[in-house]
PDB file as gemmi writes it, atoms N, CA and C in Angstrom:
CRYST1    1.000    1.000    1.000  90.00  90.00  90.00 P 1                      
ATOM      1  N   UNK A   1      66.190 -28.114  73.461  1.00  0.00           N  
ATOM      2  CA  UNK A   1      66.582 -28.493  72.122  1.00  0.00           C  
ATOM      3  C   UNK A   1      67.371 -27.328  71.514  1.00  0.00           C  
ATOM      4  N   UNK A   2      68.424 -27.698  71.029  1.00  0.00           N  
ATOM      5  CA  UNK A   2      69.209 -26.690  70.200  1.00  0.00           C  
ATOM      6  C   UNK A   2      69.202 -26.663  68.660  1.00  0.00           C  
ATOM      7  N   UNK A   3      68.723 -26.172  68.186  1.00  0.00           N  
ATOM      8  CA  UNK A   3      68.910 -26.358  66.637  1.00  0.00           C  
ATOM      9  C   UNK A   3      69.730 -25.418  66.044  1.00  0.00           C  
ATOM     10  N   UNK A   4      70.719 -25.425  65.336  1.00  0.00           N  
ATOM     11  CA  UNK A   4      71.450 -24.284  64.686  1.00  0.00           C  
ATOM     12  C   UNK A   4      71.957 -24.760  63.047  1.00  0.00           C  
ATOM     13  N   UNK A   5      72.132 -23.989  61.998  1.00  0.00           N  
ATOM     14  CA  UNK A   5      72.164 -24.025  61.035  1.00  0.00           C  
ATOM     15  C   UNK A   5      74.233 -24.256  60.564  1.00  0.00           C  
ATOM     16  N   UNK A   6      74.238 -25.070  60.490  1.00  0.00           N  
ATOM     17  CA  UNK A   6      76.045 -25.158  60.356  1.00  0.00           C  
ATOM     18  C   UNK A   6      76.642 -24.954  58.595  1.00  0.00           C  
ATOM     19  N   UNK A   7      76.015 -25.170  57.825  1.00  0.00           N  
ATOM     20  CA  UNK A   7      76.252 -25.166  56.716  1.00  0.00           C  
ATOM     21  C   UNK A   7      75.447 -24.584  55.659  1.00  0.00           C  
ATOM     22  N   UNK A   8      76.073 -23.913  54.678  1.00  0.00           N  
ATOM     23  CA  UNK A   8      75.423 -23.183  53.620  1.00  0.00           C  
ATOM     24  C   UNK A   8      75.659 -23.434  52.166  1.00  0.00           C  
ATOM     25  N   UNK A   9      74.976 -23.469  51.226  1.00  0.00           N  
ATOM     26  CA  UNK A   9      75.764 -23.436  49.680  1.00  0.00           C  
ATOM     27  C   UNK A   9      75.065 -22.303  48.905  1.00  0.00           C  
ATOM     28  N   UNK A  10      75.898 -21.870  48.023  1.00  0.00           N  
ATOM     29  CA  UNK A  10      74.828 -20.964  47.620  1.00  0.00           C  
ATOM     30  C   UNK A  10      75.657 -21.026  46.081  1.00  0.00           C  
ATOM     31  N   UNK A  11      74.824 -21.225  44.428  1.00  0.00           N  
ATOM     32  CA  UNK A  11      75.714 -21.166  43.227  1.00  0.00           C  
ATOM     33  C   UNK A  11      74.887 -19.708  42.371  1.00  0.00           C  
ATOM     34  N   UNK A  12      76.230 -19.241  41.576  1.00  0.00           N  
ATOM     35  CA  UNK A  12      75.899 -17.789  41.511  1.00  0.00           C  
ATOM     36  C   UNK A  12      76.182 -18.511  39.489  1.00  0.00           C  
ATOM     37  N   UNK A  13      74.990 -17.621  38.849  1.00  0.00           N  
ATOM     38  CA  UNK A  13      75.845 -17.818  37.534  1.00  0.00           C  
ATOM     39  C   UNK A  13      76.077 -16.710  36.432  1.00  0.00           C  
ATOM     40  N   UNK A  14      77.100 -17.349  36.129  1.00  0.00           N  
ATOM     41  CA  UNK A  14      77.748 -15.699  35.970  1.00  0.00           C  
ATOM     42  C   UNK A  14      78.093 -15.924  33.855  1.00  0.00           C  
ATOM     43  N   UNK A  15      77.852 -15.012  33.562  1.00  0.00           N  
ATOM     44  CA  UNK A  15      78.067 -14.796  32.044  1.00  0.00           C  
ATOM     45  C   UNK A  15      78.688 -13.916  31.676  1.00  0.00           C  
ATOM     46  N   UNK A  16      80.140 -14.303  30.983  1.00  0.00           N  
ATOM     47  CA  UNK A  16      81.401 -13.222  30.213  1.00  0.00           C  
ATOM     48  C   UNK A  16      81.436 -13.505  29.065  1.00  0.00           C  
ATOM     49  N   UNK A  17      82.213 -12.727  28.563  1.00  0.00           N  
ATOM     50  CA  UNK A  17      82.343 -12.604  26.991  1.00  0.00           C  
ATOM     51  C   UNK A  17      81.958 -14.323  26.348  1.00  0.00           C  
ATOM     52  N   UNK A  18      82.724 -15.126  26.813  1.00  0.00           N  
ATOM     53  CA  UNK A  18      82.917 -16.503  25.795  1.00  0.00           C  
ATOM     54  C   UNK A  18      82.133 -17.553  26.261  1.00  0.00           C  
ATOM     55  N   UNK A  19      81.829 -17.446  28.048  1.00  0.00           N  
ATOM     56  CA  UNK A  19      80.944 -18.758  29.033  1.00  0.00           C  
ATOM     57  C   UNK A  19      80.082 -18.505  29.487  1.00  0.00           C  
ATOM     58  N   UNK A  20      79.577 -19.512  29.878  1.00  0.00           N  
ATOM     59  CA  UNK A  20      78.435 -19.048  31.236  1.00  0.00           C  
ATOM     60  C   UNK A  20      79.299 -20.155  31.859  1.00  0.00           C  
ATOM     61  N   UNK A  21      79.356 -19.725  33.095  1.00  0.00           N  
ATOM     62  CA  UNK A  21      79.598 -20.056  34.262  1.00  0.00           C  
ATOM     63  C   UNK A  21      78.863 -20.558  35.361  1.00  0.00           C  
ATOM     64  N   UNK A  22      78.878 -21.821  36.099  1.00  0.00           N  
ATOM     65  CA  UNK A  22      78.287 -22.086  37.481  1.00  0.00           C  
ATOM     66  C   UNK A  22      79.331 -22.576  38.464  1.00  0.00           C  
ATOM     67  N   UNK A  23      78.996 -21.414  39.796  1.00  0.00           N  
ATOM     68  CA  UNK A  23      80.270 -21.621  40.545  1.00  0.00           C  
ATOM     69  C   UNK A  23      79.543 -21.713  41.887  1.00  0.00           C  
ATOM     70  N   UNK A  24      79.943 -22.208  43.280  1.00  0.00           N  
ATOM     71  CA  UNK A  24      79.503 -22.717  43.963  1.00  0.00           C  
ATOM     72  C   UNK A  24      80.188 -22.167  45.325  1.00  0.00           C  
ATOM     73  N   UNK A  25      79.546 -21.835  46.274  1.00  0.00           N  
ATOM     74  CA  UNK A  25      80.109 -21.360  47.457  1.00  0.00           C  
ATOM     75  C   UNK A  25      79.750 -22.115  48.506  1.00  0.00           C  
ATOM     76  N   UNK A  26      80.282 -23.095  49.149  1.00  0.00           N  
ATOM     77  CA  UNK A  26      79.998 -23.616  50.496  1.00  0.00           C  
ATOM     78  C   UNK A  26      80.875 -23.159  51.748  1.00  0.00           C  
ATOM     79  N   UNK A  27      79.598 -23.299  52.959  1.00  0.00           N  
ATOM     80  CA  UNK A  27      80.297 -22.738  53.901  1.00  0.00           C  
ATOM     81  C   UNK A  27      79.737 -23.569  54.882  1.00  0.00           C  
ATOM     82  N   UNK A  28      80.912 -24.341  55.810  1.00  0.00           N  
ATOM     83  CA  UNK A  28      80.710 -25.005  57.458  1.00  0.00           C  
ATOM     84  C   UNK A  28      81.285 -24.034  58.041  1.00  0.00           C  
ATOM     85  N   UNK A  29      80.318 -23.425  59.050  1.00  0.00           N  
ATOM     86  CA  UNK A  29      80.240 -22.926  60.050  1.00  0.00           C  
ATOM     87  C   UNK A  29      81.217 -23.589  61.186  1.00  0.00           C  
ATOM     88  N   UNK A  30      80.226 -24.813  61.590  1.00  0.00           N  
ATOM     89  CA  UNK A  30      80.617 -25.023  62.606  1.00  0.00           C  
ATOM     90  C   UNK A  30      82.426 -25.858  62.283  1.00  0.00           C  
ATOM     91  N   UNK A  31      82.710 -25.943  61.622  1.00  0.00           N  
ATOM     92  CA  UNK A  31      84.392 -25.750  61.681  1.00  0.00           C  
ATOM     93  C   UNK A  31      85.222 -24.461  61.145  1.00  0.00           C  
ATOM     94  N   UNK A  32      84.462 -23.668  60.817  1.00  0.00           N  
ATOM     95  CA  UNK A  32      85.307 -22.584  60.235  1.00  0.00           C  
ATOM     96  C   UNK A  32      86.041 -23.235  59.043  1.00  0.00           C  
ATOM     97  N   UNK A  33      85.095 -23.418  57.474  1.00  0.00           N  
ATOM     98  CA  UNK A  33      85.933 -24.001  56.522  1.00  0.00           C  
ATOM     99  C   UNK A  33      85.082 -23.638  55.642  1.00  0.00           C  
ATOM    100  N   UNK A  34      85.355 -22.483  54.611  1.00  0.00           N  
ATOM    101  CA  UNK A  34      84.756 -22.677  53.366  1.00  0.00           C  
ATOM    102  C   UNK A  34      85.419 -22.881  52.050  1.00  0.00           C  
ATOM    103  N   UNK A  35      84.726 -23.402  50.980  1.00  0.00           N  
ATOM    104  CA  UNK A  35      85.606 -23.109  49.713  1.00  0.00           C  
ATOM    105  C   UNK A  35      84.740 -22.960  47.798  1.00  0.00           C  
ATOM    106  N   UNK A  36      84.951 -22.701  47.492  1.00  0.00           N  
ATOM    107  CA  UNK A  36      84.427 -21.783  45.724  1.00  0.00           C  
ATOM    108  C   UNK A  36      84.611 -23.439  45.323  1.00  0.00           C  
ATOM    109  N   UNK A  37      83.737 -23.821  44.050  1.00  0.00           N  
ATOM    110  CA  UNK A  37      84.045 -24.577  43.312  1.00  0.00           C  
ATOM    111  C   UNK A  37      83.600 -24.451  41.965  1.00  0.00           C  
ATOM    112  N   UNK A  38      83.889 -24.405  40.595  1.00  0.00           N  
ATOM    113  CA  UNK A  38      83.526 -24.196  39.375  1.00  0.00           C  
ATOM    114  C   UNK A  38      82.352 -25.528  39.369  1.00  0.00           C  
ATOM    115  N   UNK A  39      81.318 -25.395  38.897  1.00  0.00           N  
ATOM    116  CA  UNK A  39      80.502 -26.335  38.949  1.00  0.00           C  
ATOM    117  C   UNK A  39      80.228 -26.987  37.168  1.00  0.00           C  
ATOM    118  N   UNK A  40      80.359 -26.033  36.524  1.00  0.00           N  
ATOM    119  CA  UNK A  40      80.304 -26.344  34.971  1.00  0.00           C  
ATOM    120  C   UNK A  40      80.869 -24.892  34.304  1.00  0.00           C  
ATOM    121  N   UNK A  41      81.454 -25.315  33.258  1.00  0.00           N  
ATOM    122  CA  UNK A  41      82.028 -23.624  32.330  1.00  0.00           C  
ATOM    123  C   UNK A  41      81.136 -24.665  30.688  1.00  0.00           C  
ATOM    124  N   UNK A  42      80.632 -23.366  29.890  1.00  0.00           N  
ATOM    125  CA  UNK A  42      79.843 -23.751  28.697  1.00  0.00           C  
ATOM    126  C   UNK A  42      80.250 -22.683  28.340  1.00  0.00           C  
ATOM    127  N   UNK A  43      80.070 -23.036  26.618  1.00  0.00           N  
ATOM    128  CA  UNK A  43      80.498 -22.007  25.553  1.00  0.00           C  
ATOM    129  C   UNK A  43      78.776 -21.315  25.170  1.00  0.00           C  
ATOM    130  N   UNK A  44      78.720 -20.692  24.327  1.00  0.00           N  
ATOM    131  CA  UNK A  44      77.252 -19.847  23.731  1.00  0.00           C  
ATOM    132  C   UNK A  44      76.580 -20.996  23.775  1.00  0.00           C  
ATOM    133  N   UNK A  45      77.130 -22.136  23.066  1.00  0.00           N  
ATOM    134  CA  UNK A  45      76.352 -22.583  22.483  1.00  0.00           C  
ATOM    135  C   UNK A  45      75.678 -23.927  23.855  1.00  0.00           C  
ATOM    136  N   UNK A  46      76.212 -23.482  24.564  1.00  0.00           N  
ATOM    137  CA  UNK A  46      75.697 -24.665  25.923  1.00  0.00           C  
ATOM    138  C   UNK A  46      76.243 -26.132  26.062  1.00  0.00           C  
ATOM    139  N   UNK A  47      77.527 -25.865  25.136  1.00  0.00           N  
ATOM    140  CA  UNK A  47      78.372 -27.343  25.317  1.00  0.00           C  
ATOM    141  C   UNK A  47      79.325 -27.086  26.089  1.00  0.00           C  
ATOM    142  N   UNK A  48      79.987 -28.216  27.011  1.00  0.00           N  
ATOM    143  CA  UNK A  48      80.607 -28.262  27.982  1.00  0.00           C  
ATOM    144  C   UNK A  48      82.324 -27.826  27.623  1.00  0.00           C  
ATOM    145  N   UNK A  49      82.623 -26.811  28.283  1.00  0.00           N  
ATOM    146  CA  UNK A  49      84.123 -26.313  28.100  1.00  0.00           C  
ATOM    147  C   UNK A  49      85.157 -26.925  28.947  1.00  0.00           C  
ATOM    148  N   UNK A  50      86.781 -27.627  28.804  1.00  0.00           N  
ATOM    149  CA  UNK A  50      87.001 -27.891  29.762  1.00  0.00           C  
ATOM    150  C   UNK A  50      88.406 -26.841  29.331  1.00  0.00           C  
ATOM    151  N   UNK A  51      88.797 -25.910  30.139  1.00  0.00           N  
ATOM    152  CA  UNK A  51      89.409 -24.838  30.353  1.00  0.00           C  
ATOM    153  C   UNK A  51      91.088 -25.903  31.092  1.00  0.00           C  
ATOM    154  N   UNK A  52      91.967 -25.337  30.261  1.00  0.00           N  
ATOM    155  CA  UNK A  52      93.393 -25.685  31.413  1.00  0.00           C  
ATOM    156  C   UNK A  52      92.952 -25.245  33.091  1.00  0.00           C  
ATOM    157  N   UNK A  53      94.281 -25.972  33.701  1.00  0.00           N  
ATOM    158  CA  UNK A  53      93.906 -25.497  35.015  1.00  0.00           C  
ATOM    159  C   UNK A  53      94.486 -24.259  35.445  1.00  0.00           C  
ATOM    160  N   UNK A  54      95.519 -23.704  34.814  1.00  0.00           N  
ATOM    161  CA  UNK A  54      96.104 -22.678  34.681  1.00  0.00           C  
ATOM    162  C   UNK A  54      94.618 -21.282  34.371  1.00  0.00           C  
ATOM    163  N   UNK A  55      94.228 -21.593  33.115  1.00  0.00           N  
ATOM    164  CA  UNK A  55      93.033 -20.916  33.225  1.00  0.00           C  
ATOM    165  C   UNK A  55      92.070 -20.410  33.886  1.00  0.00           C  
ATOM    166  N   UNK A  56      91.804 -21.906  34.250  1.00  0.00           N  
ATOM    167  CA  UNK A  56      90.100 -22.230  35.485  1.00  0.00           C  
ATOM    168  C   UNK A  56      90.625 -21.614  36.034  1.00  0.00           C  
ATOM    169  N   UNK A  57      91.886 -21.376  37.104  1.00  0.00           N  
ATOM    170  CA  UNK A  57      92.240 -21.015  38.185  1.00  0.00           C  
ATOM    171  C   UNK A  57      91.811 -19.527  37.843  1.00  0.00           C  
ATOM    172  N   UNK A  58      92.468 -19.169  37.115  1.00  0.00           N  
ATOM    173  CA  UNK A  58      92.747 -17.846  37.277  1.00  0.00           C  
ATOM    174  C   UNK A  58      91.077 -17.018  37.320  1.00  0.00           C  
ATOM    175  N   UNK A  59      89.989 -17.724  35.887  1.00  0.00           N  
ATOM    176  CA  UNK A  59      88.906 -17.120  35.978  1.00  0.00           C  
ATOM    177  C   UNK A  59      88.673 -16.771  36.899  1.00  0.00           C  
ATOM    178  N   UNK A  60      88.335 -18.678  38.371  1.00  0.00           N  
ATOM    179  CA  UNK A  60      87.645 -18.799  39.160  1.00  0.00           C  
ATOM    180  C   UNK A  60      88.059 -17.426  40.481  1.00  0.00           C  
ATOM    181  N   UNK A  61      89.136 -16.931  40.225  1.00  0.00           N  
ATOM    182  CA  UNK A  61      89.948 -16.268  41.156  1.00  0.00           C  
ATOM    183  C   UNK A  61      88.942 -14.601  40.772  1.00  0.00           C  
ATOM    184  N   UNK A  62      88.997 -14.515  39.323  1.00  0.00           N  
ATOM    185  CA  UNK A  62      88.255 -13.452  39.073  1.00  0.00           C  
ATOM    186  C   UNK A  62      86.772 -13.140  39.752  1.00  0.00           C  
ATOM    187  N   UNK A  63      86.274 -14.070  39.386  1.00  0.00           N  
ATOM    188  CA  UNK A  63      85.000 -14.396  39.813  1.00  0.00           C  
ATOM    189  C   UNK A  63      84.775 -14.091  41.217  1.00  0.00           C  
ATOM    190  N   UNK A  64      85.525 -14.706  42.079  1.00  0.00           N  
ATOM    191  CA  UNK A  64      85.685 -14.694  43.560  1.00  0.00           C  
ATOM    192  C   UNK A  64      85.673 -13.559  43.497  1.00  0.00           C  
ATOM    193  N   UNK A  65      86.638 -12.654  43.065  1.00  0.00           N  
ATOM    194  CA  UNK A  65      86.943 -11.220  43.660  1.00  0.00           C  
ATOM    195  C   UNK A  65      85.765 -10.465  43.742  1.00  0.00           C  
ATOM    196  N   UNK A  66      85.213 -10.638  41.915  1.00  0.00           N  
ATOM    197  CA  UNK A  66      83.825  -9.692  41.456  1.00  0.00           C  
ATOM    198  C   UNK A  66      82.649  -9.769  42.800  1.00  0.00           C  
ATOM    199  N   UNK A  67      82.400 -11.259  42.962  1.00  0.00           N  
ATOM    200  CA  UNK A  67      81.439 -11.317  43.342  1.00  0.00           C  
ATOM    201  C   UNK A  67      81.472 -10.998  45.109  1.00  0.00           C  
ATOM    202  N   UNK A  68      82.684 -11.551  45.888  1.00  0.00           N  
ATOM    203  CA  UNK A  68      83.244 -10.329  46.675  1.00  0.00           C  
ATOM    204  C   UNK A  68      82.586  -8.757  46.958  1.00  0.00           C  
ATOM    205  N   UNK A  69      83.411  -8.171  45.761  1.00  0.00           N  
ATOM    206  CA  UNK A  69      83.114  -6.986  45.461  1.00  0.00           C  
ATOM    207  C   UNK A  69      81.682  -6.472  45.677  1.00  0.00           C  
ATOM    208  N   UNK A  70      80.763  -7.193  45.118  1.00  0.00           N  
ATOM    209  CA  UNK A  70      79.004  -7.031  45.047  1.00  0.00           C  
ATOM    210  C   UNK A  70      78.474  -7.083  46.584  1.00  0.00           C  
ATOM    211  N   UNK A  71      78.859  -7.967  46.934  1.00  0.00           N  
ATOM    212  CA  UNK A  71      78.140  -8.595  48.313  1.00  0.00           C  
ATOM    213  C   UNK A  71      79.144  -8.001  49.346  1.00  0.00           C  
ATOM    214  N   UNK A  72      79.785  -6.538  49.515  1.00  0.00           N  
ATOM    215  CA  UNK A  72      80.253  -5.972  50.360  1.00  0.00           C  
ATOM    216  C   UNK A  72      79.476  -4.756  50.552  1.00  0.00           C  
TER     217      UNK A  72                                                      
END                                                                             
């Protein structure tokens, strides 16, 4: 019997000046394919933000890097 683990998710949440943030990391192994996904952005007050995509992008790009950065 072979059992092996092919896939992972893991959501990190992260708090800046204006949001809290939930962002999402999945990973298949067994194809070599992962990718980040914003899972929800909220203001202080815990209502739902919807950010341009110009924006999202750019946060989500931040985020990636930071958290990058940590887990090296």
């Amino acid at each position: 019997m072979q059992i092996e683990k092919v896939s992972s998710s893991d959501v990190y949440g992260i708090t800046i000046d204006d949001y809290q943030i939930a962002i999402q990391y999945h990973n298949e192994s067994n194809v070599n394919y992962c990718e980040w996904n914003i899972l929800s952005i909220q203001d202080k007050k815990g209502e739902e933000v919807d950010l341009p995509f110009r924006k999202e992008f750019n946060l989500k790009q931040k985020i990636i890097q930071k958290i990058s950065e940590l887990e090296e």
